[in-house]
C-alpha positions in Angstrom: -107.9 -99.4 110.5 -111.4 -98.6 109.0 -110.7 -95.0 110.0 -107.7 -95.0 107.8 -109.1 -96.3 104.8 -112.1 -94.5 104.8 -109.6 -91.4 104.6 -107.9 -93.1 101.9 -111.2 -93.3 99.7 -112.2 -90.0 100.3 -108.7 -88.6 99.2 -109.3 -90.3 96.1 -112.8 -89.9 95.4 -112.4 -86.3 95.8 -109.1 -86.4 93.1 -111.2 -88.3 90.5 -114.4 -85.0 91.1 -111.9 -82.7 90.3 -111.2 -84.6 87.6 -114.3 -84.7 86.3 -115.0 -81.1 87.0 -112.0 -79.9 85.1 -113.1 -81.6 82.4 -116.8 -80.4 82.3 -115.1 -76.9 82.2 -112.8 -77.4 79.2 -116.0 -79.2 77.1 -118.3 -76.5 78.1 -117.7 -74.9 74.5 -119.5 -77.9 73.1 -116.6 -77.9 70.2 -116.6 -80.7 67.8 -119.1 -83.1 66.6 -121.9 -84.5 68.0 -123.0 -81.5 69.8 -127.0 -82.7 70.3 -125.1 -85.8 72.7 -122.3 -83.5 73.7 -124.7 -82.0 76.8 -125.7 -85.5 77.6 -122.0 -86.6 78.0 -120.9 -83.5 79.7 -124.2 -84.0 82.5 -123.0 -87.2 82.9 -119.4 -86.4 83.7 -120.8 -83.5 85.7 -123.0 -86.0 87.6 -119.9 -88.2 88.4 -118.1 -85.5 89.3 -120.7 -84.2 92.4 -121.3 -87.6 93.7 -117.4 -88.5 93.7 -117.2 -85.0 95.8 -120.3 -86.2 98.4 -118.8 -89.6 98.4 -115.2 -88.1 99.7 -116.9 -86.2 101.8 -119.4 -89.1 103.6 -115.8 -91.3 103.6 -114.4 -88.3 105.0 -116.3 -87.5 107.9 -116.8 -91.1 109.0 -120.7 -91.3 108.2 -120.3 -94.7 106.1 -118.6 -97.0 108.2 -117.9 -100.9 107.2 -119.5 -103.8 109.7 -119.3 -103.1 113.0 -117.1 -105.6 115.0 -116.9 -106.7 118.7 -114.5 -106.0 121.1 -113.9 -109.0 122.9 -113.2 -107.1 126.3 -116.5 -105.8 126.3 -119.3 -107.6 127.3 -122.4 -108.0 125.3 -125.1 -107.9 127.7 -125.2 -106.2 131.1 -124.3 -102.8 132.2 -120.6 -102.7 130.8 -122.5 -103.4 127.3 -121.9 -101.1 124.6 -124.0 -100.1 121.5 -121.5 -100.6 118.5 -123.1 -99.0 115.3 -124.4 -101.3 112.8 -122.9 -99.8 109.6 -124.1 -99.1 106.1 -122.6 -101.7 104.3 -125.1 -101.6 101.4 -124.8 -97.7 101.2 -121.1 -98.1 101.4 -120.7 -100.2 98.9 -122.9 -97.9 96.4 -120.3 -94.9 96.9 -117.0 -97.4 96.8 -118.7 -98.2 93.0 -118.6 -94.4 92.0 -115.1 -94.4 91.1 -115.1 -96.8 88.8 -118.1 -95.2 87.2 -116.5 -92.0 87.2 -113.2 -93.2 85.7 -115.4 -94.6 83.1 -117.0 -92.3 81.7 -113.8 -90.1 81.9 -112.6 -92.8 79.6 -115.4 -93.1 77.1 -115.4 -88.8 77.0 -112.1 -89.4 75.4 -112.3 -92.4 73.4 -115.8 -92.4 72.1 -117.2 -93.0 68.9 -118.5 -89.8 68.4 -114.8 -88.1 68.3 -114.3 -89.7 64.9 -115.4 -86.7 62.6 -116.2 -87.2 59.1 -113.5 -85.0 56.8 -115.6 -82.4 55.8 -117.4 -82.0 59.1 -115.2 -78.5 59.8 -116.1 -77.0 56.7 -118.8 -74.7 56.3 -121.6 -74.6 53.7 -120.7 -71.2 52.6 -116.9 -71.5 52.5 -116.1 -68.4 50.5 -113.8 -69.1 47.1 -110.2 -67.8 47.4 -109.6 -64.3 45.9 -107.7 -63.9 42.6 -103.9 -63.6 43.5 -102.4 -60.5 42.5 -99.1 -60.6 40.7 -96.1 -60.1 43.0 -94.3 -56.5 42.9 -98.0 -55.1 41.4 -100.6 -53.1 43.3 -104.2 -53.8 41.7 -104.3 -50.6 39.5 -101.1 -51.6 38.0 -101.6 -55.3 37.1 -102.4 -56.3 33.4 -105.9 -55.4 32.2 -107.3 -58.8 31.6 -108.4 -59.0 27.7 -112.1 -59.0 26.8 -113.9 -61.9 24.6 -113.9 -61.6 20.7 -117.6 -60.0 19.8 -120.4 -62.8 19.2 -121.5 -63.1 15.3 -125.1 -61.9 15.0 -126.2 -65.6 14.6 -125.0 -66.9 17.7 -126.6 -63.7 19.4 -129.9 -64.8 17.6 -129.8 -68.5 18.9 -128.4 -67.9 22.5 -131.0 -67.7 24.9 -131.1 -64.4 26.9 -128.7 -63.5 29.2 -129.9 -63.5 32.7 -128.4 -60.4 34.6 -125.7 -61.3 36.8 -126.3 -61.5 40.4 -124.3 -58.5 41.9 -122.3 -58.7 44.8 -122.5 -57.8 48.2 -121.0 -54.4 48.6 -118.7 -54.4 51.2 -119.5 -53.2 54.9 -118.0 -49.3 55.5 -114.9 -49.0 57.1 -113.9 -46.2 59.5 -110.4 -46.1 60.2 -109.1 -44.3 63.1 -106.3 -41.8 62.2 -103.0 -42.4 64.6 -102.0 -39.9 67.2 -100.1 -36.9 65.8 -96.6 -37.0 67.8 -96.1 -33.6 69.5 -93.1 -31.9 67.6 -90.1 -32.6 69.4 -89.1 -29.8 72.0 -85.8 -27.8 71.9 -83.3 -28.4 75.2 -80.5 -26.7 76.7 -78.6 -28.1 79.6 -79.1 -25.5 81.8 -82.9 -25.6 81.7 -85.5 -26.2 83.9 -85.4 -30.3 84.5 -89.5 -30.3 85.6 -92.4 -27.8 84.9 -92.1 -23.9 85.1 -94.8 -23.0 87.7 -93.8 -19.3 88.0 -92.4 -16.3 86.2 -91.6 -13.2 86.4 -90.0 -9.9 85.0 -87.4 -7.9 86.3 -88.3 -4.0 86.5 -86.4 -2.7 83.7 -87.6 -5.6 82.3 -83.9 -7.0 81.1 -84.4 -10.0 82.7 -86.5 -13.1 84.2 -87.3 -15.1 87.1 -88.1 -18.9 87.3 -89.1 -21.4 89.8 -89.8 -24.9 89.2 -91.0 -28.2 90.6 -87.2 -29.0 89.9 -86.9 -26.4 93.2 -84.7 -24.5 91.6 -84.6 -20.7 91.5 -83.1 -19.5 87.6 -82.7 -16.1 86.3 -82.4 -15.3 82.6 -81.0 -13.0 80.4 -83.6 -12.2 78.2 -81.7 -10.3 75.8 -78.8 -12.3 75.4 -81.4 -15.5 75.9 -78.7 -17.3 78.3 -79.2 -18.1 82.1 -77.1 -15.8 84.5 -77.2 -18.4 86.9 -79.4 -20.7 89.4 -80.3 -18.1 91.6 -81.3 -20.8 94.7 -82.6 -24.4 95.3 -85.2 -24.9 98.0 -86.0 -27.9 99.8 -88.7 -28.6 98.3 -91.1 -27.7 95.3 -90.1 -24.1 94.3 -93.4 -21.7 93.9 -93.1 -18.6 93.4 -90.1 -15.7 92.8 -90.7 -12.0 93.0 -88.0 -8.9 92.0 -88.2 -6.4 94.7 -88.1 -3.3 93.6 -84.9 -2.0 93.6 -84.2 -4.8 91.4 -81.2 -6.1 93.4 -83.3 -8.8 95.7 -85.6 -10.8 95.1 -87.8 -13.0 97.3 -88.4 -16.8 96.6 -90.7 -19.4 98.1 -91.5 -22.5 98.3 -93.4 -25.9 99.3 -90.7 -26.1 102.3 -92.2 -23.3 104.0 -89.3 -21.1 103.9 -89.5 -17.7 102.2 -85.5 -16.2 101.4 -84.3 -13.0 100.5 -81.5 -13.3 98.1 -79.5 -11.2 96.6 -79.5 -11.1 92.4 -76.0 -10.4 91.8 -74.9 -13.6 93.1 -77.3 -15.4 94.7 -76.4 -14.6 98.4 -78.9 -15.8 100.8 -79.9 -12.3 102.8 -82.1 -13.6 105.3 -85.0 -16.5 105.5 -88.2 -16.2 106.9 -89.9 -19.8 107.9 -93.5 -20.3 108.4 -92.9 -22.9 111.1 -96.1 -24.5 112.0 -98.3 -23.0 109.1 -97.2 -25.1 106.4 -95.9 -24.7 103.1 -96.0 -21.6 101.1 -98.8 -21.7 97.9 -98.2 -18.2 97.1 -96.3 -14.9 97.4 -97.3 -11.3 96.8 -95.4 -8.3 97.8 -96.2 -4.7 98.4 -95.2 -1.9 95.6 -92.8 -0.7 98.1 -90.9 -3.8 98.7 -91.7 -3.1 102.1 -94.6 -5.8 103.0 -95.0 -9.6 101.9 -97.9 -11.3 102.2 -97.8 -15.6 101.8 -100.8 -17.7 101.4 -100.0 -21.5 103.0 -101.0 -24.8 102.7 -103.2 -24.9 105.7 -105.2 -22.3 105.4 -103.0 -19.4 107.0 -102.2 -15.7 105.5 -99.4 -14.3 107.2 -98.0 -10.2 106.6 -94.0 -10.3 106.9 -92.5 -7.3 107.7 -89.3 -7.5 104.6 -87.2 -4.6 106.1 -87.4 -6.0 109.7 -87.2 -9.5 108.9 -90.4 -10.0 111.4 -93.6 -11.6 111.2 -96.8 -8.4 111.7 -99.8 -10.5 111.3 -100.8 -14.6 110.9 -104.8 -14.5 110.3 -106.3 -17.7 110.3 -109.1 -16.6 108.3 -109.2 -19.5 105.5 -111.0 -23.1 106.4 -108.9 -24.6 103.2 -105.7 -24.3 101.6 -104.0 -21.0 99.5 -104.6 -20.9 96.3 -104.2 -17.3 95.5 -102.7 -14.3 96.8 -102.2 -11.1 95.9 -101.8 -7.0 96.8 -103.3 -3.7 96.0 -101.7 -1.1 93.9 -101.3 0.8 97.5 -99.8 -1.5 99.5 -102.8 -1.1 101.6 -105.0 -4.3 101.3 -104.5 -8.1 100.3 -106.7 -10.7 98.6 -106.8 -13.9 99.7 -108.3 -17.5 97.9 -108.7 -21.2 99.1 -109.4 -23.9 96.9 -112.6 -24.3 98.0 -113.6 -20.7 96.2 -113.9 -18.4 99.0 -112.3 -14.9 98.7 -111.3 -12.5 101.3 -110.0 -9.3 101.7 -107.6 -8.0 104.1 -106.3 -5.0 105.7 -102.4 -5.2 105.9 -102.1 -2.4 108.6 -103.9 -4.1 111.2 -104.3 -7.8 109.6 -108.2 -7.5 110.2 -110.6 -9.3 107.6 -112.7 -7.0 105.6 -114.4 -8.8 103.4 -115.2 -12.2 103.0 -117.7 -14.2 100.2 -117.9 -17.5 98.1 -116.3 -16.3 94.4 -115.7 -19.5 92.5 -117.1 -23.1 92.5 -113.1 -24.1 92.8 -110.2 -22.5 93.7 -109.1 -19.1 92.7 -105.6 -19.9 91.2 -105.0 -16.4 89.8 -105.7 -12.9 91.5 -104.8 -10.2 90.2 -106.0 -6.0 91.3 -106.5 -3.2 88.7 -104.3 -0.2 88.6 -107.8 1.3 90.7 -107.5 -0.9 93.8 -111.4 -1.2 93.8 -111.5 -4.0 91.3 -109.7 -7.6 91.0 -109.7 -10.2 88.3 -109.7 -13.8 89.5 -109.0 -17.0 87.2 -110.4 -20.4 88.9 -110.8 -23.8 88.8 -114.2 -23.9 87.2 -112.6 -22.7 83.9 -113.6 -19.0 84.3 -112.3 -15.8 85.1 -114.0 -12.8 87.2 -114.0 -9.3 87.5 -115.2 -8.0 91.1 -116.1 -4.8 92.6 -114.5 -5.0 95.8 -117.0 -2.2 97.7 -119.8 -4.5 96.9 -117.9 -7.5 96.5 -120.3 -8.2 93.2 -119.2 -10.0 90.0 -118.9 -7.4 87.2 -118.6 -9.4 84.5 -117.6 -12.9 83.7 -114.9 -14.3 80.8 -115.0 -17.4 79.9 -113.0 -19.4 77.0 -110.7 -21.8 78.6 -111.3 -25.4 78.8 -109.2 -26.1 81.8 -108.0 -24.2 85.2 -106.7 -21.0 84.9 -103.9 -21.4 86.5 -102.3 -18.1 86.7 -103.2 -13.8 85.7 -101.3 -11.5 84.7 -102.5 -7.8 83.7 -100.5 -5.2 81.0 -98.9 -2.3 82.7 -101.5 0.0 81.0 -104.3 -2.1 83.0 -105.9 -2.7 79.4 -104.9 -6.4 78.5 -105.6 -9.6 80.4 -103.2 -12.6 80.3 -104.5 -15.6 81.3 -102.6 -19.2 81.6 -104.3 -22.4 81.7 -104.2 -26.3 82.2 -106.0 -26.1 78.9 -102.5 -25.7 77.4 -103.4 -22.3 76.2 -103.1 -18.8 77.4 -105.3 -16.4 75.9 -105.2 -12.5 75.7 -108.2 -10.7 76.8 -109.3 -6.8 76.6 -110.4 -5.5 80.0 -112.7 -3.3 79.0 -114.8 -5.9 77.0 -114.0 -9.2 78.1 -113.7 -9.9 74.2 -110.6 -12.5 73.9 -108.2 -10.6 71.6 -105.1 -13.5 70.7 -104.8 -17.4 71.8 -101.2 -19.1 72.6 -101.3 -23.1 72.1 -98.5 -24.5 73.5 -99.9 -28.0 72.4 -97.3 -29.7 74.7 -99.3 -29.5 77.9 -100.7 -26.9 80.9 -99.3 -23.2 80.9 -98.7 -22.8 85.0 -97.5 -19.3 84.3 -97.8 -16.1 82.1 -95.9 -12.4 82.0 -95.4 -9.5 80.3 -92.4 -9.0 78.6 -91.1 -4.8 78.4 -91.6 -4.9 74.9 -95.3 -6.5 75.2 -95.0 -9.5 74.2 -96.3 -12.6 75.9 -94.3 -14.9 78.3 -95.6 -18.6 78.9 -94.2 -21.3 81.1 -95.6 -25.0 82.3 -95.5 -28.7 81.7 -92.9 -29.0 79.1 -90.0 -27.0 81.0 -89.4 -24.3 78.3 -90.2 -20.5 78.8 -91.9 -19.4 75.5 -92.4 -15.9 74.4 -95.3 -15.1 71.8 -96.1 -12.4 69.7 -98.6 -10.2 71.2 -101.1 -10.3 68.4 -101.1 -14.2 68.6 -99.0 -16.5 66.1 -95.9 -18.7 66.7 -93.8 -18.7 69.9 -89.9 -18.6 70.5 -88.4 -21.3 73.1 -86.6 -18.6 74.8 -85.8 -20.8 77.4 -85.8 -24.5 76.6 -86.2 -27.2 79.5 -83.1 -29.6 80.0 -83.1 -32.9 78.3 -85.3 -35.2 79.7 
């Protein structure tokens, strides 16, 4: 029975400490008057509080127990005598008091004469004086000019004692006002538009038309002329990458995240053959041979592998690359590839015999765009640390350095006359640059997010695609584009 009521008082004891806990944390502003006694009151409550929680605790674990009694079974002397424990009466009845105290002064917290405020006690000494009201309808500078006081007489100026000169008023603090966010201007759409970014593009080789992939995974190709879609071209199974024209401008070859590279054929879209990279992962980037003959795919785990187009056969996987594709691309002879991981590394290939013949660290970050000149000894490379390279290949030794962009670049693409440089970034610019000086000659804003891919058109002008869906072309001596393409509605 003691047992039980000694868990009775703890269970209560401990309610009335949270009690006063929860209201020690509410007060701990100090609001109100009295705020010299207001810590006094609050230490107080805080002090009933802890010894409310010890007491429930002491109850609890049966260290205060009442007067001990005598079982009348068990004898009082001899061996069968027990020791019974005396108690802590006095001590008990200390903590069985606490409650009462702490109710108390939970009470007089409340009720207290110090919560009775005078009136004015909220108001502050240096309330400021309401402004004048302006008239309703009326900015300032059109309200009524307020008339000025008739002109003393010279007597009364004589006989008034001087004016003393009115106190001026505190000039107001400086403001700086943030100007709100200029909303990008709405894009054009057309239904049959890319429905997520534009990642790739390329032009057809009597440059009448374009291909498209997307991370929509579809395949498009355009009329460029008659600015109309001729059809989807394919859909892949996954994130569409890249798609080339082969050149006899009736195929075309298109790859993707899914790891499959497909021949198709351009007049309808008839699958011709597929080429899977099995275990070596998805397929970052494409490049094919002048000929049409020779493919070479950079993947996802690190591998380059030479497909044989005309056989429909794998010639060489090299496992040369510790870190995924970034960049691919093949020399004006068929003869050679370039490789890039993301980690910066660039290699060189032989196609003929899939042996590695050169291999160094190019870029802080990936090499995204690769691109040979028309001399085969020399390659551009855009990267992730914002710059783009020109290497001699016999030396494998930077040549020179262009730097502009304030973001990736993304993708490369050079002028059939070898002389211009187009360069796409994550920026949300593409830039023209002069090869022969590095100088940067015309800059493309799309100002609606990163350019993933660039082109040529025939007629020279520049082709941008990326974030916003739409395939733009742009004067080539800079200025305003034309959505050639527009994205579909979101």
């Amino acid at each position: 029975m003691n047992r039980f009521v000694d868990r009775l008082l703890a269970v209560l004891l401990l309610a009335i400490g949270l009690l006063c806990f929860t209201r020690v944390y509410f007060a701990l502003g100090g609001e109100g008057a009295g705020e010299g006694f207001a810590s006094v009151r609050l230490a107080l409550v805080g002090a009933a509080g802890v010894c409310s929680a010890l007491a429930a605790l002491l109850f609890w674990a049966g260290l205060l127990p009442g007067r001990s009694t005598q079982d009348p079974k068990v004898p009082l002397f001899g061996r069968g005598a027990e020791t019974q424990p005396a108690g802590r009466s006095r001590l008990r009845k200390i903590f069985v008091v606490i409650p009462f105290l702490a109710v108390l002064a939970l009470v007089a917290d409340q009720l207290g004469p110090w919560l009775r405020q005078p009136q004015d006690a909220g108001k502050s000494l240096t309330a400021e004086q309401p402004a004048p009201s302006t008239p309703k309808g009326e900015d300032v500078a059109s309200a009524e000019p307020v008339q000025p006081p008739a002109p003393a007489s010279p007597s009364e100026i004589a006989l008034a004692p001087p004016a003393s000169p009115p106190e001026a008023a505190p000039a107001p603090p400086p403001q700086t006002v943030a100007p709100l966010p200029q909303a990008p201007p709405p894009q054009p759409t057309q239904a049959d538009g890319h429905r997520e970014p534009v990642v790739w593009l390329a032009v057809a080789p009597d440059g009448h038309s374009i291909l498209s992939a997307s991370t929509d995974r579809t395949i498009k190709l355009w009329d460029i002329e008659g600015k109309r879609l001729i059809r989807t071209l394919g859909v892949h199974k996954d994130m569409a990458r890249t798609a080339l024209f082969l050149p006899d401008g009736a195929r075309a070859l298109t790859a993707g995240d899914d790891g499959e590279i497909v021949l198709r054929q351009l007049s309808d879209g008839a699958v011709l053959h597929v080429f899977s990279s099995g275990q070596n992962g998805g397929v970052n980037k494409l490049a094919i041979s002048p000929d049409g003959k020779r493919a070479v795919s950079g993947h996802d785990i690190g591998r380059v592998i030479v497909w044989d187009i005309e056989k429909g056969s794998v010639l060489y996987v090299m496992p040369g690359h510790d870190w995924s594709i970034s960049g691919i691309a093949v020399s004006p002879d068929g003869t050679r590839a370039i490789s890039g991981s993301i980690e910066g590394t660039l290699k060189l290939w032989d196609i003929g015999t899939g042996k590695q013949l050169r291999s160094w660290h190019g870029h802080e970050r990936g090499p995204y765009g690769v691109v040979f000149m028309a001399d085969g000894r020399h390659l551009i490379t855009g990267s992730g640390d914002y710059t783009m390279k020109l290497w001699d290949l016999d030396v494998g030794r930077e040549v020179r350095r262009l730097d502009g962009h304030s973001g990736t670049v993304y993708a490369l693409a050079l002028s059939t006359d070898g002389k211009r440089l187009l360069s796409g970034s994550l920026d949300g610019t593409a830039r023209l640059w002069d090869v022969e000086t590095g100088n940067e000659t015309a800059l493309f804003d799309s100002r609606s997010g990163p350019v993933y891919a660039v082109a040529f058109a025939a007629d020279g002008t520049v082709l941008t695609g990326g974030y916003d869906r739409t395939i733009r072309d742009w004067p080539a001596g800079g200025g305003d584009a034309v959505a050639l393409f527009p994205g579909a509605p979101e």
